[in-house]
N, C-alpha and C positions, 0 to 999 in steps of 0.2 A: 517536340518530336511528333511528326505524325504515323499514327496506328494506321498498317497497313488492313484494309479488311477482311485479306482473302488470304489464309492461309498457304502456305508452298506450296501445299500439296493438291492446290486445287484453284488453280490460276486459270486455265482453258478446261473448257467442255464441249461438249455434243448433245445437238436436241436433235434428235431423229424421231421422223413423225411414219408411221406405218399403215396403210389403208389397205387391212384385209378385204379380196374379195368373199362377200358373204357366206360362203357354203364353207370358207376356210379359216373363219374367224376361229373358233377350235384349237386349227393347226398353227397359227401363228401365237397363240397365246399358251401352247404349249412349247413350240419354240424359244419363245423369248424366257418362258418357267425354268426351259432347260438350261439356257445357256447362263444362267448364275452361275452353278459348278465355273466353268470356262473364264466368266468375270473374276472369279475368286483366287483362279490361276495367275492373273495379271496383275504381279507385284507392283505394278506403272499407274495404276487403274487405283485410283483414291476412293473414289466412290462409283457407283454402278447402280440405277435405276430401270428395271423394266416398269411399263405405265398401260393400263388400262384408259384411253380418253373416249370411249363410246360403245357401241355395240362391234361394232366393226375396225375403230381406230385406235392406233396401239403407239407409244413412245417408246424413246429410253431416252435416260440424260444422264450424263458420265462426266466424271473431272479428272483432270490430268494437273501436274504440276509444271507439266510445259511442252510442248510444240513436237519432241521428237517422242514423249509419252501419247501424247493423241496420235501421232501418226502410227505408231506402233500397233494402236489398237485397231485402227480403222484396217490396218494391215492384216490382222492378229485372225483368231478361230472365228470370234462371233461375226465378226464381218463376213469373212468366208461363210460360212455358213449361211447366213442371211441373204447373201447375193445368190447363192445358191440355189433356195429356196423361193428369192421373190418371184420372179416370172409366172413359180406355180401358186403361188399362193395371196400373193399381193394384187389389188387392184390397181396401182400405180406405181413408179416408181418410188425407193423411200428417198425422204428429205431429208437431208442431211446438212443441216448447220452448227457450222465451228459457234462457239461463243466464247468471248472473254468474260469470268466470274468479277464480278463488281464486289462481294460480299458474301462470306460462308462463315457458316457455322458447324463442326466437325465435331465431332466427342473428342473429349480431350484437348480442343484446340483453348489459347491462350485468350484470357480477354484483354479487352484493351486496357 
């Protein structure tokens, strides 16, 4: 029998990469603080990472347990929000790539 690595609930993600304009680095890192609550909302939403990667660049990366949960999400508040927000606040647009999970590890998930 082959052990699947990547439990159900976490089969597809999102690596979104965020480049505050400088004066707005702040705003955006309070943004993304904010929008836990709103992650926390989304029964669909397995896990949910906001990320710090520099003075000015910002992630998140999120897992879904499949195709109409990502899309749900990109639909959902935090995205709204975020699209909202980037023109003022972003110094480019955010980058937004799907990914397939090869391998997770979740509390409580089973081992092989």
């Amino acid at each position: 029998m082959v052990h699947d690595p990547s439990p159900d609930s976490a089969r597809l993600g999102l690596h979104i990469r965020l480049e505050a304009k400088p004066e707005h680095a702040k705003a955006v890192e309070e943004l993304l603080t904010g929008a836990l609550a709103l992650a926390q909302e989304e029964e669909f939403t397995t896990a949910w990472f906001a990320l710090r990667l520099g003075p000015t660049t910002f992630g998140v990366f999120d897992v879904f347990g499949n195709e109409e949960d990502r899309t749900a999400h990109l639909r959902g508040k935090i995205a709204a929000a975020l699209l909202q927000q980037a023109p003022h606040l972003l110094a480019a647009a955010p980058e937004i790539l799907p990914v397939d999970v090869l391998a997770a590890k979740l509390a409580g998930s089973p081992r092989p």
